[in-house]
C-alpha positions as CSV (number, residue, x, y, z in Angstrom):
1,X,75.1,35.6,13.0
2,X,71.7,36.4,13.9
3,X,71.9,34.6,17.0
4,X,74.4,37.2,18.0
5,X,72.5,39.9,16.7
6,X,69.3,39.2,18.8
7,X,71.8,38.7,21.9
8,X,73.5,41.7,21.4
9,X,70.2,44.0,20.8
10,X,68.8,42.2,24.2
11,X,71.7,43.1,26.0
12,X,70.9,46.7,24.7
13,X,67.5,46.4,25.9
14,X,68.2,45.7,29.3
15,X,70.9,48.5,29.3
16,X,67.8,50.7,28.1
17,X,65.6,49.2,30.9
18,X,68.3,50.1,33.5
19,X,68.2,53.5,33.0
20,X,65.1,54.0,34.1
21,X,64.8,52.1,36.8
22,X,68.4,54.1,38.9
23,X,66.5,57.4,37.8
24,X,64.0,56.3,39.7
25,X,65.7,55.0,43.0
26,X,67.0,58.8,43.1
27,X,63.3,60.2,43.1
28,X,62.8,57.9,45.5
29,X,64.7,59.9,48.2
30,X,62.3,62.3,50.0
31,X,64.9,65.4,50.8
32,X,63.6,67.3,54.1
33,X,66.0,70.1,55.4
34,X,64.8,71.6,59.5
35,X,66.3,74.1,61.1
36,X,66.7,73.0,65.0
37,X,67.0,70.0,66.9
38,X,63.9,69.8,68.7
39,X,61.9,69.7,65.6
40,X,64.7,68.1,64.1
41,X,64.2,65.2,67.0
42,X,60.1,64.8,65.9
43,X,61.0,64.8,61.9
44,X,63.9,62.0,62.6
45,X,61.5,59.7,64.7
46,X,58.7,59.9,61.8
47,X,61.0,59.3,58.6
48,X,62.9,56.3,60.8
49,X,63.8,53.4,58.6
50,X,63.6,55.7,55.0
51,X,65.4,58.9,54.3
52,X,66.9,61.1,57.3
53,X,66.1,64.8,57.7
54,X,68.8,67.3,57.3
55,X,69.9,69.4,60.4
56,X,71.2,72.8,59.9
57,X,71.9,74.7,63.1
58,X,73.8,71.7,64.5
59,X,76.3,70.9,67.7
60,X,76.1,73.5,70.0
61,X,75.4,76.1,67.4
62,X,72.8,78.8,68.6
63,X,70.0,79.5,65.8
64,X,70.7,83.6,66.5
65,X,74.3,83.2,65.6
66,X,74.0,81.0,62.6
67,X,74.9,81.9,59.2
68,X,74.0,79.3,56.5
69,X,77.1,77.7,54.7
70,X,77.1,77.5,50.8
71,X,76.2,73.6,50.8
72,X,73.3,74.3,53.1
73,X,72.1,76.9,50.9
74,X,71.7,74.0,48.4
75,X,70.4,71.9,50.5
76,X,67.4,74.0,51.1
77,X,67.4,74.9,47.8
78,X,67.6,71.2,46.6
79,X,64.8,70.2,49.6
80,X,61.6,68.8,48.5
81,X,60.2,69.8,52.2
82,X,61.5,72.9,54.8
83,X,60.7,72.9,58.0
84,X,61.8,76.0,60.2
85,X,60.3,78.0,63.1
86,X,60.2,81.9,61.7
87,X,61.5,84.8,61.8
88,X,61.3,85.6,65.6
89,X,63.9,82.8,65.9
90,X,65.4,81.9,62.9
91,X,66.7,85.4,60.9
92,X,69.1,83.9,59.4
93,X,66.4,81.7,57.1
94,X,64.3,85.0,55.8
95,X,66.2,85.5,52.7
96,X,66.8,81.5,51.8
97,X,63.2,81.4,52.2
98,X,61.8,84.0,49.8
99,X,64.7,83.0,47.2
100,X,62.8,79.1,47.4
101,X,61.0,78.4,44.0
102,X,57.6,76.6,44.3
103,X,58.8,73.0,44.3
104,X,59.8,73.1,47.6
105,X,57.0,73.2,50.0
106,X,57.9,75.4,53.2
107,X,56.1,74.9,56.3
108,X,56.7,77.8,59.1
109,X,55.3,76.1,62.5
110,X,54.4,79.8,63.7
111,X,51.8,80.0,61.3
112,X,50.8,76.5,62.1
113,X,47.0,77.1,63.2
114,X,46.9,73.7,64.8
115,X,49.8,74.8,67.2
116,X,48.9,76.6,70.7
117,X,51.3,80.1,69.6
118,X,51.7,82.4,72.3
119,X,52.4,86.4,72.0
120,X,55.8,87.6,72.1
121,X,56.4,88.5,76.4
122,X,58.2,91.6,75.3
123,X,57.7,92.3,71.3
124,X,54.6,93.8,69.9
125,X,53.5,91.7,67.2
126,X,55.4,89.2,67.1
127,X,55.3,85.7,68.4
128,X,57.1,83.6,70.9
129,X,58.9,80.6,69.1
130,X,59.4,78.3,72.1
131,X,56.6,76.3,71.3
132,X,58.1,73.0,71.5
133,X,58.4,73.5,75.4
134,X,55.4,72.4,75.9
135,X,54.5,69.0,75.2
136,X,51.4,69.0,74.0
137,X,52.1,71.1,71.3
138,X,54.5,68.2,70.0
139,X,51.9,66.1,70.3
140,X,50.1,68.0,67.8
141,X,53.2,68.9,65.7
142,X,53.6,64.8,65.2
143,X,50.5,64.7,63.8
144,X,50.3,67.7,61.6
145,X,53.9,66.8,60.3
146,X,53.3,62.9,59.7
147,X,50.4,64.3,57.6
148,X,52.5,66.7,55.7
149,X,54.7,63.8,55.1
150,X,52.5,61.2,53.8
151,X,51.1,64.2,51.7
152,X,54.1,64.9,49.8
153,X,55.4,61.3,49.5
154,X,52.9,58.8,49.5
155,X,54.9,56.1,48.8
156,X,56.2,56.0,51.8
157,X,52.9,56.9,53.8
158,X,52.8,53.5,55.8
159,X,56.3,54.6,57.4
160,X,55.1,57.8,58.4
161,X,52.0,56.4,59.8
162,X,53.5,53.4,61.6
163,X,56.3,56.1,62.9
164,X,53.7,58.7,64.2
165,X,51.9,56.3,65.9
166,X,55.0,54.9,68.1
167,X,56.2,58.6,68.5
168,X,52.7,59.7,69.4
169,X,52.8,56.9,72.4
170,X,56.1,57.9,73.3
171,X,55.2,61.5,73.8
172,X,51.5,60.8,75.5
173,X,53.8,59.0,78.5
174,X,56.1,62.1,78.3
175,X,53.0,64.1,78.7
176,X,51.6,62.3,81.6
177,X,54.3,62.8,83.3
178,X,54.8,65.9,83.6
179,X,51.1,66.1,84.4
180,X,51.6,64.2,87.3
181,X,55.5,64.5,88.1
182,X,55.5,68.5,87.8
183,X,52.5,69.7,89.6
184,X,54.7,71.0,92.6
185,X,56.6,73.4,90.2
186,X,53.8,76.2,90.7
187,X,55.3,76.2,94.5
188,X,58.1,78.8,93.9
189,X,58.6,81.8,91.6
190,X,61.6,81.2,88.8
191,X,63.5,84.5,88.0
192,X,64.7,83.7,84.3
193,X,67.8,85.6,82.5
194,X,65.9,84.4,79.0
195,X,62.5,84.2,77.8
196,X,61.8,80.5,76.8
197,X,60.1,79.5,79.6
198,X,56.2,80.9,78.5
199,X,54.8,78.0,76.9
200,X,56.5,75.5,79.6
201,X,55.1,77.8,82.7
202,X,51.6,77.7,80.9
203,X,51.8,74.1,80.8
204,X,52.7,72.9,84.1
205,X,51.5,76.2,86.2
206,X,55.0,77.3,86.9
207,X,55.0,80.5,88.1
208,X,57.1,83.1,86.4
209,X,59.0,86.8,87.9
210,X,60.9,88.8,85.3
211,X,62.3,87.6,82.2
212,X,65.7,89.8,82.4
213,X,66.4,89.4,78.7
214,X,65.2,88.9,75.7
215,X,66.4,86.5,73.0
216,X,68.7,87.0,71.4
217,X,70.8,88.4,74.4
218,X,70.0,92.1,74.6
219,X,71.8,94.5,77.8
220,X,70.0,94.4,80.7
221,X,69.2,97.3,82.5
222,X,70.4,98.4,85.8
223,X,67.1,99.1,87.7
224,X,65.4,95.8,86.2
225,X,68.9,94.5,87.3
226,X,68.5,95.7,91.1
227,X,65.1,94.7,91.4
228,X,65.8,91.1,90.8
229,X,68.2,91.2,93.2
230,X,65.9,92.7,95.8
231,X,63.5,90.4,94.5
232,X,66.1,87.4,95.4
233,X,67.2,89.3,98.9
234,X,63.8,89.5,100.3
235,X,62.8,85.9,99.5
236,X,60.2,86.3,96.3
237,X,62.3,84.2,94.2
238,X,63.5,80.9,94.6
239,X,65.4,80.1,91.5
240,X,67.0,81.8,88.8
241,X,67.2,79.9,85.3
242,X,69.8,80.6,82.6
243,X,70.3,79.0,78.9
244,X,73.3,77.3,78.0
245,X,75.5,78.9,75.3
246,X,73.8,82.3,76.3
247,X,75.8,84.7,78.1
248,X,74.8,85.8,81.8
249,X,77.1,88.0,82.5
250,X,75.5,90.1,85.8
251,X,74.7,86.4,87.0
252,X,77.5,87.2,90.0
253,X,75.9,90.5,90.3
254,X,72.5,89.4,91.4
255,X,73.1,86.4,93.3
256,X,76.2,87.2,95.5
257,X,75.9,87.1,98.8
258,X,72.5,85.9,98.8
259,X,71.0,82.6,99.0
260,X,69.2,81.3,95.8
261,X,69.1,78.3,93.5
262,X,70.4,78.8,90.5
263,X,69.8,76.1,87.1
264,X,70.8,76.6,83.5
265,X,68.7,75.2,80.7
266,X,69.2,74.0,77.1
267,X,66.2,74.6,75.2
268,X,67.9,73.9,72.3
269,X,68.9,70.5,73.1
270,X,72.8,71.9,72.7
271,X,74.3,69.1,74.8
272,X,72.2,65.8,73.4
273,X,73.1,64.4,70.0
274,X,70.5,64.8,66.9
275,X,68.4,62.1,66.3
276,X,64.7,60.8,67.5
277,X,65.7,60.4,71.2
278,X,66.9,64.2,71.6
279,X,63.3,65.7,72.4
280,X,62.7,63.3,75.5
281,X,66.2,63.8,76.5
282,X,66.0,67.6,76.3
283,X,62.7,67.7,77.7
284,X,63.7,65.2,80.9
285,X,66.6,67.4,81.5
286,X,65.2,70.8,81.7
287,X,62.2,69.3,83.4
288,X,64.9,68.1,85.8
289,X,66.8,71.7,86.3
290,X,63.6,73.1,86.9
291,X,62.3,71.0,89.7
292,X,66.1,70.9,91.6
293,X,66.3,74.4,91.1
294,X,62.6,74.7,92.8
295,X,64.1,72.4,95.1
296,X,62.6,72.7,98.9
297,X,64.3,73.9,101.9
298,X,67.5,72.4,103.4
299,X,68.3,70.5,99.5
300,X,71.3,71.1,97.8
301,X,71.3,73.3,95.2
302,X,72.0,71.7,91.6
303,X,71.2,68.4,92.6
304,X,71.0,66.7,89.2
305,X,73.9,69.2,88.3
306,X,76.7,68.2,90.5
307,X,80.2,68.0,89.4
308,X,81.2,64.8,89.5
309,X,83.7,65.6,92.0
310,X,84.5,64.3,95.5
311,X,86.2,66.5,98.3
312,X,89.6,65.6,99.3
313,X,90.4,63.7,101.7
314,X,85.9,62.3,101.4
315,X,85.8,58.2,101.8
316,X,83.0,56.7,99.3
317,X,81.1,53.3,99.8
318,X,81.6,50.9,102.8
319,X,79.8,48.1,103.6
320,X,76.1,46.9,103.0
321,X,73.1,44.0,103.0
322,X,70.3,44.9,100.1
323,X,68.2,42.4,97.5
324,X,68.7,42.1,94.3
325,X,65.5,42.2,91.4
326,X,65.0,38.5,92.0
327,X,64.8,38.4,95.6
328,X,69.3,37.9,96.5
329,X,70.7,38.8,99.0
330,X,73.8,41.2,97.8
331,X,76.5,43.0,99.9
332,X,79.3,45.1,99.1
333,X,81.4,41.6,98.5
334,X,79.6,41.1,95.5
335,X,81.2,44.6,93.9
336,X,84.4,42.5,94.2
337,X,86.1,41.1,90.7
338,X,84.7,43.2,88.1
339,X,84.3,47.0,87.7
340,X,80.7,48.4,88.8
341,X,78.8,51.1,88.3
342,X,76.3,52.2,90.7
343,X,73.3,54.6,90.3
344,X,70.4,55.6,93.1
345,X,67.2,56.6,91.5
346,X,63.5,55.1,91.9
347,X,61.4,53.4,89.6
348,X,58.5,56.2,89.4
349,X,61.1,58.7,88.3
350,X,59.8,61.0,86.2
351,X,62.5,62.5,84.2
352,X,66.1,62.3,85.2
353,X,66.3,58.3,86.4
354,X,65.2,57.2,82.7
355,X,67.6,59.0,80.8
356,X,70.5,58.6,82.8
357,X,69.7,55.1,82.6
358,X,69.7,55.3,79.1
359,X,72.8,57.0,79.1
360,X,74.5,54.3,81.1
361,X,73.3,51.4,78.8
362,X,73.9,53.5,75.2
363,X,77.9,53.9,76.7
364,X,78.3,50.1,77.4
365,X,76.5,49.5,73.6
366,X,79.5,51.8,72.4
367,X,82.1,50.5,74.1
368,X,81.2,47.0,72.7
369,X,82.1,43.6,73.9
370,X,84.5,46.4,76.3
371,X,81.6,47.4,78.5
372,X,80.5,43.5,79.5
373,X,84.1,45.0,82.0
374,X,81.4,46.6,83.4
375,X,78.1,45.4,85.5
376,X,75.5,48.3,86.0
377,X,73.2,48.7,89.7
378,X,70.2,50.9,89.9
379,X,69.6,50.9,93.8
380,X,66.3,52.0,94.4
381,X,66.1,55.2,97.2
382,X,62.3,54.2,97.0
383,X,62.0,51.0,99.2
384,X,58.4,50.8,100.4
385,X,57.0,51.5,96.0
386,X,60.1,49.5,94.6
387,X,60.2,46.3,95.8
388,X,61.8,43.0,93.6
389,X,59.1,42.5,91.1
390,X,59.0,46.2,90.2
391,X,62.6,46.4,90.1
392,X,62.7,43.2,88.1
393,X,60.1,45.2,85.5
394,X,61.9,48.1,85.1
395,X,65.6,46.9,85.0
396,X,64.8,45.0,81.8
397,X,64.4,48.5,80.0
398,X,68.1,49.4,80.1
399,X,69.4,45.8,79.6
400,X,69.5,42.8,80.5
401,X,73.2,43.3,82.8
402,X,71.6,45.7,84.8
403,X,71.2,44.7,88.6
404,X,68.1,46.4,90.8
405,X,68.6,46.8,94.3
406,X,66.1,47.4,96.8
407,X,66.0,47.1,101.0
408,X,64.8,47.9,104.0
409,X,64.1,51.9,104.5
410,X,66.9,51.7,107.1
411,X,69.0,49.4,104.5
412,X,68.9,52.2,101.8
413,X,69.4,54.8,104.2
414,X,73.2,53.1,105.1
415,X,74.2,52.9,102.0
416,X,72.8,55.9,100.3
417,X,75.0,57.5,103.5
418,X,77.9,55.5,103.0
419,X,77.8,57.2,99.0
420,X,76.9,60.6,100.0
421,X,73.8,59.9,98.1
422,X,71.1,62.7,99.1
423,X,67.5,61.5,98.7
424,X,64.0,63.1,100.3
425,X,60.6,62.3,100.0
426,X,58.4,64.9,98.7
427,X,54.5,64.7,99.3
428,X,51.7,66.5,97.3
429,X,49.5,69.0,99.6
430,X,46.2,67.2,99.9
431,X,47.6,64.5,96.9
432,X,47.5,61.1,97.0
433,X,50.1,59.9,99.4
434,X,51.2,57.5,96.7
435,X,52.2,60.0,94.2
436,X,54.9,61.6,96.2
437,X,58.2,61.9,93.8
438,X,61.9,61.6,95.4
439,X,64.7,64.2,94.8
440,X,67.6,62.8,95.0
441,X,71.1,63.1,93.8
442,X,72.1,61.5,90.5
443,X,75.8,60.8,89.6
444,X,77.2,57.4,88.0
445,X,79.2,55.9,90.9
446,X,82.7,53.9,89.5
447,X,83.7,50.6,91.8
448,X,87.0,48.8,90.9
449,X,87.2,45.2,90.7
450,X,88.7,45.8,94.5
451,X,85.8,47.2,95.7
452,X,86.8,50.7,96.0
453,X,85.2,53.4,94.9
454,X,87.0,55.1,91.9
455,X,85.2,58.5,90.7
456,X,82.0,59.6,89.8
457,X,80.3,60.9,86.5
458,X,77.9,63.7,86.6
459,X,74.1,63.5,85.3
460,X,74.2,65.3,82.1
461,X,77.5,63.5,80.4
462,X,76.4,62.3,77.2
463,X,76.6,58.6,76.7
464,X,80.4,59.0,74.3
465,X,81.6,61.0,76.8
466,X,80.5,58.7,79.6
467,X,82.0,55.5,77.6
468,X,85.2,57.4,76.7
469,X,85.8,58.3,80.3
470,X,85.1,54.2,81.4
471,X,87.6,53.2,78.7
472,X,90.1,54.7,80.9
473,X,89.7,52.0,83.3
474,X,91.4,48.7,81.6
């Protein structure tokens, strides 16, 4: 009897013992709710591998349009840490913010003194929240944030520190760059129907014309409306720059009949899905609009932006001689058998040949032990940089399938022609004739196991859509 006794009061203390120890598994989660997906992007790469931030303007939701839902409202309400902009972006936070008690700490990056802010362009007083358009300042947010971090839950300090310091090297390369990659930007004047741009333009001396609009979308007037366009007619403005998910509505108004290049942006990172990789994405793909829509004389407007599409009637691909990453000869025989999908970039891309890349390998991980159907070729439009060794180097970023081809000038020349593949050398005034960049045309090219060409995907598809489109093809 007392044998059962002392067994049943130990099986009462370890009940008692439990208790404490799932309580505490519960503290143990480190509740952060941000409001947009850039910052979003930085807050996701630091907590990697603990807890995961909340998002609330989400999708392709628009911070001026948002309304907070009832389970968001608890969600900031349950936070231990809120991250938003302000006010001058973000109206819809004011009165969730001054309802907070004091457990939850509240960090406003416009007040952050560590951050370059700029002045509103058109509002006395107040500030302009774009901030994350420049680099740099991410550079510094990573920091200030990590520190915040390991502040308010030190038990998981050596995550946030291990974290910040990978992010902080991912963003330094971002950062150079742009230094390097964008320098030519400050060769044309951008007309823009939004005001996001000022921290970008600061940045990489782009110049700036009028800011039509301001956000959120406010009427534009007609004279400021007929001066852009005279501005455009008598050649003072190269490119005109809208935001995605924002209305332009006298677009057709001021550009009809004249000849401009026209881009459309997503500062909000509306098209990329959440998660650390967003910022580099969103950043590589405006960076990209901007320097097509710059684009020099006699290039195609929207060259990262084309439709996918081929004209009727239009004959892709035909027959060629390159060398593969490890020295091969390969020809257009060699597309024969499997499915193939073919992209023209360069090695010292600076923005949109790395994340199309990425895009191509993330759609064959989706698609599973599906996408081995299909063999991946980065052909080089850079022959006398990207020879077999580099291409062997940089291939192995995106996969080990992937298949780098490189030739002769007058090689890549034939079969860039023979895919309607535009490509052009572009030198630096007085630069280093080694730092020239190459605009080029950049849509995923599908071969059929017969060697025919099939369709084409445009830059910008997001790597679901891109593997939902291939599983068409069985």
């Amino acid at each position: 009897m007392l044998v059962i006794r002392r067994y049943s009061i130990c099986r009462l203390m370890l009940l008692v013992l439990m208790i404490p120890i799932s309580s505490q598994a519960e503290e143990r989660t480190f509740k952060v709710v941000v409001s947009i997906k850039p910052v979003h992007s930085i807050l996701a790469s630091l907590m990697k591998g603990g807890d995961e931030p909340i998002l609330l303007v989400s999708g392709s939701g628009s911070p001026f349009e948002h309304q907070l839902t009832d389970s968001q409202k608890k969600q900031i309400v349950d936070a231990d840490m809120l991250v938003w902009t302000g006010p001058e972006l973000e109206a819809f936070m004011i009165e969730a913010v001054e309802e907070l008690s004091g457990k939850t700490k509240v960090v406003e990056l416009l007040d952050q003194t560590a951050l370059k802010i700029l002045p509103h362009c058109c509002k006395e007083n107040a500030r302009d929240p774009f901030f994350w358009m420049d680099s740099r300042n991410i550079l510094i947010l990573t920091d200030e944030l990590a520190r915040m971090l390991m502040d308010a839950n030190p038990a998981r300090a050596h995550l946030y520190q291990r974290n910040r310091r990978e992010l902080n090297a991912k963003l330094a390369e971002i950062d150079r760059r742009y230094e390097y990659g964008y320098r030519g930007l400050s060769q044309g004047v951008v007309l823009l129907y939004y005001d996001s741009l000022q921290y970008f333009s600061q940045a990489y001396a782009m110049r700036l014309g009028d800011v039509l609009s301001q956000l959120p979308p406010a009427p534009v007037p007609a004279e400021k409306l007929l001066q852009a366009r005279s501005n455009i007619s008598n050649g003072s403005v190269q490119c005109v720059l809208t935001e995605a998910g924002m209305p332009a509505n006298h677009l057709s108004l001021l550009t009809n009949g004249l000849s401009v290049n026209i881009g459309e942006l997503d500062s909000f990172g509306r098209r990329f899905q959440p998660g650390p990789e967003l910022y580099a994405q969103m950043m590589d793909y405006n960076t990209g609009v901007i320097n097509t829509c710059l684009g020099r004389k006699g290039q195609p407007k929207n060259v990262y932006l084309d439709s996918g599409g081929t004209a009727p009637g239009e004959t892709i691909g035909g027959p060629f001689m390159l060398t593969d990453h490890f020295g091969r000869l390969v020809t257009d025989k060699d597309l024969l058998g499997n499915y193939h999908i073919l992209f023209f970039g360069y090695t010292y891309c600076p923005d949109i040949c790395p994340i199309s890349l990425q895009v191509l390998a993330r759609a064959l991980k989706v698609l599973g032990d599906e996408g081995n159907r299909f063999v991946p070729w980065f052909i080089s439009v850079d022959p006398e940089r990207d020879k077999a060794e580099k291409l062997r180097e940089y291939v192995n970023y995106f996969g080990q399938n992937m298949v780098g081809l490189t030739g002769s000038i007058s090689m890549i020349e034939r079969v860039a022609k023979q895919y309607k593949v535009r490509y052009e050398k572009v030198m630096e005034e007085g630069g280093d004739p080694m730092l020239y960049t190459m605009d080029h045309s950049a849509s995923l090219f599908l071969i059929g196991p017969d060697g025919r060409f099939i369709t084409k995907f445009a830059n910008g598809i997001t790597p679901q859509a891109l593997a939902d489109g291939l599983q068409e093809y069985r």
